[in-house]
C-alpha positions as CSV (number, residue, x, y, z in Angstrom):
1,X,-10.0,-17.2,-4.8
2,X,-10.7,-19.8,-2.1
3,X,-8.7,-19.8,1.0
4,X,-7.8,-22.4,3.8
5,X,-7.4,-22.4,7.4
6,X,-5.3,-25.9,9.1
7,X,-4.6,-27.1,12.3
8,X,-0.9,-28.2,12.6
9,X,0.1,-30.4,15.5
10,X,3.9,-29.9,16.6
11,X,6.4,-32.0,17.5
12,X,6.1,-30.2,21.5
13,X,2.0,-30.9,21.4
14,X,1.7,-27.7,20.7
15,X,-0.9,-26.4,18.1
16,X,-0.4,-24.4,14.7
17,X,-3.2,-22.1,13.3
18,X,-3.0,-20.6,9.9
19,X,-4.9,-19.6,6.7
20,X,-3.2,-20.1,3.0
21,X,-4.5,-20.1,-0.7
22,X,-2.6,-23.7,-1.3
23,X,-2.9,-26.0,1.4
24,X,-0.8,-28.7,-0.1
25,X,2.3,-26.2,-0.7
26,X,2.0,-24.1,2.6
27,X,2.1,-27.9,4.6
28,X,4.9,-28.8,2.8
29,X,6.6,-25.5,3.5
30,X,5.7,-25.9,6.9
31,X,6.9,-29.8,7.4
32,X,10.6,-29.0,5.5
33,X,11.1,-25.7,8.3
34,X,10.7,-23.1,5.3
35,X,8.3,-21.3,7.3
36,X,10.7,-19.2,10.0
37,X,8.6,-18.9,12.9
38,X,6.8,-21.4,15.6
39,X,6.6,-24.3,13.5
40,X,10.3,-24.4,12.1
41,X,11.3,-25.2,15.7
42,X,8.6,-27.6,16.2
43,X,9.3,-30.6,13.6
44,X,7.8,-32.7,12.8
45,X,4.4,-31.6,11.8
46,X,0.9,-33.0,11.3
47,X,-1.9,-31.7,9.5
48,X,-4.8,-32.4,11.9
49,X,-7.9,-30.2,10.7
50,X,-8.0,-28.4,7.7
51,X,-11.7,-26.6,6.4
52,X,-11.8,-25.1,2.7
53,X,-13.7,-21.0,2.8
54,X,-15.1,-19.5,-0.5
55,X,-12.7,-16.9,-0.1
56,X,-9.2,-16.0,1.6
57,X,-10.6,-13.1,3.7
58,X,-13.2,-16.0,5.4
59,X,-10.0,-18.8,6.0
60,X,-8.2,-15.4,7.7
61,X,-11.0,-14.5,9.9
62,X,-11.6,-18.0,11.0
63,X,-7.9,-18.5,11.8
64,X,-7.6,-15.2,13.7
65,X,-11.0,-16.7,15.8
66,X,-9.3,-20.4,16.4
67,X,-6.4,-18.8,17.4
68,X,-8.2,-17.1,20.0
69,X,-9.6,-20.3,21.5
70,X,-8.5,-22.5,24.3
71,X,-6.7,-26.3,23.3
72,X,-10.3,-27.8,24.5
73,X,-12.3,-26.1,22.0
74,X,-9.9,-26.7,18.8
75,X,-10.2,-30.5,19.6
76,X,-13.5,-30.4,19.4
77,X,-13.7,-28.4,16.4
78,X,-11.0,-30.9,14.8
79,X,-13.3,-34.0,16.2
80,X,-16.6,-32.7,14.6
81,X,-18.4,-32.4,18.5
82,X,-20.1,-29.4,17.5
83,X,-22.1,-29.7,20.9
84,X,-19.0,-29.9,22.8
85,X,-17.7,-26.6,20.9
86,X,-21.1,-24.3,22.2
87,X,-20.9,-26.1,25.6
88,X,-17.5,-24.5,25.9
89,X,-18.0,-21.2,24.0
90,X,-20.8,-20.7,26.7
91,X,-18.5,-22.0,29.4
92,X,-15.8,-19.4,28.0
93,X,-18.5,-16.5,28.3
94,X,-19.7,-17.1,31.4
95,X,-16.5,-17.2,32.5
96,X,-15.5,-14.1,31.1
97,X,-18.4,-12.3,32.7
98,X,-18.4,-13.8,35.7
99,X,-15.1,-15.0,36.7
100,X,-16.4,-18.4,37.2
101,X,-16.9,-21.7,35.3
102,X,-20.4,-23.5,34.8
103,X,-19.8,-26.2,37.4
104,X,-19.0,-23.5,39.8
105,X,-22.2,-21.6,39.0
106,X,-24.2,-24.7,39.1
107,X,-22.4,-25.7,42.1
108,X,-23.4,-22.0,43.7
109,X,-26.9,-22.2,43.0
110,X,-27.1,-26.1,44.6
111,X,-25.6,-24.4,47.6
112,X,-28.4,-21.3,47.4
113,X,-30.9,-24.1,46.6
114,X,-30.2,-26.4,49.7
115,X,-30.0,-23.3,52.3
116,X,-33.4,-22.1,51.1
């Protein structure tokens, strides 16, 4: 059975994640305040990115993954800019190991660079 995962945005600019088997019906559920939880409070609703998955096990994992990632990099997912979407999971990494964000690192080595 295929599976979904869908971008809602709320009515506070905040963003929804989730994964269903019916797209259609879960949005409507969703839009009406069936659905106790985040979005009931957050009305209206709009559907902003929604991807089809061969299975409901692939929609879950990719919902659990976007719901891991920052506002910047489910815009870009939900505007195509694939490029944009590494550039920041790199960013993200780096910034996770080091503490520090590429223009800082860039802006480090400059700095090394110049005093040399």
């Amino acid at each position: 059975m295929s599976g979904w995962v869908y971008i809602l945005l709320c009515c506070d600019d905040s963003y929804y994640t989730g994964s269903t088997v019916n797209l259609q019906g879960r949005i409507g559920l969703h839009t009406t305040g069936q659905i106790n939880g985040w979005t009931a409070s957050r009305l209206p609703l709009n559907l902003v990115f929604s991807q089809e998955f061969y299975t409901i096990e692939e929609a879950l994992r990719a919902e659990r993954q976007i719901k891991g990632w920052s506002r910047a990099k489910k815009e870009a997912l939900m505007d195509s800019d694939f490029d944009l979407l590494v550039e920041l999971a790199k960013n993200s990494k780096l910034k996770e190991a080091t503490g520090l964000t590429r223009s800082q690192v860039t802006h480090r080595k400059e700095r090394v660079r110049k005093s040399s």
